[in-house]
ZAMARGU-4260 file (C-alpha; in steps of 0.2 Angstrom, whole numbers, plus 5000, padded with zeros to 4 digits):
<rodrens>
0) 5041/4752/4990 | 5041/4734/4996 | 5060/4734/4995 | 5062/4751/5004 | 5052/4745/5019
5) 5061/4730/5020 | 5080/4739/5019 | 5073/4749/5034 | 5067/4737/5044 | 5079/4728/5041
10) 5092/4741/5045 | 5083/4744/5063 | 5084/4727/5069 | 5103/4725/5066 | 5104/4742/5072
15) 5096/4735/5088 | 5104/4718/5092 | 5120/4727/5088 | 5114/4739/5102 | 5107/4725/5112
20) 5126/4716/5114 | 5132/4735/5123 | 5117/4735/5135 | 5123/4717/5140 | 5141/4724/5142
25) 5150/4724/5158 | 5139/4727/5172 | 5121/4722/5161 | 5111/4739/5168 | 5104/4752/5157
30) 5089/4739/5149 | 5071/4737/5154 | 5065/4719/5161 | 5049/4722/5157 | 5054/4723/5139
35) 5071/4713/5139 | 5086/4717/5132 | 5080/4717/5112 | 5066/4724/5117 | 5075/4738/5126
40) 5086/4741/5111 | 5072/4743/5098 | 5065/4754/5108 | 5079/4765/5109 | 5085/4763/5091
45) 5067/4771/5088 | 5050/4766/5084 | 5051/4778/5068 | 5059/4768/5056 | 5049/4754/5059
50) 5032/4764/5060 | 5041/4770/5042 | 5044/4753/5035 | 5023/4746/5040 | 5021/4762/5030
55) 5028/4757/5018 | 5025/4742/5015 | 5006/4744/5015 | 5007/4758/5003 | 5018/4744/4992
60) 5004/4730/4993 | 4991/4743/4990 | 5000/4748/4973 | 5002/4729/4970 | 4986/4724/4970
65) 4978/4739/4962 | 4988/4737/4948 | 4987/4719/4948 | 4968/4722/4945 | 4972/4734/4930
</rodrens>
């Protein structure tokens, strides 16, 4: 599970700085400056897969240490 979570999260973030170079393309509209131009990106690749990847990741420690104790 601790490997699953990080191939997600993994995924997402390349997934968003390769979006990130396109919001930044010819005229540099269509990103937030609240956020900034990653932050834009991440949002718009989606939240899920890195809310899946916390998931998963806690679920992986849990089963780590409760074995660990066994």
């Amino acid at each position: 599970m601790l490997l699953s979570s990080a191939i997600i999260y993994g995924s997402a973030l390349i997934s968003a700085s390769v979006y990130a170079q396109t919001l930044t393309g010819t005229d540099g509209q269509g990103w937030n400056t609240q956020h900034g131009v990653f932050g834009t990106a991440l949002r718009e690749v989606g939240t899920i897969p890195i809310i899946i990847s916390v998931f998963l990741a806690i679920l992986g420690m849990i089963f780590v240490v409760k074995f660990k104790k066994d």
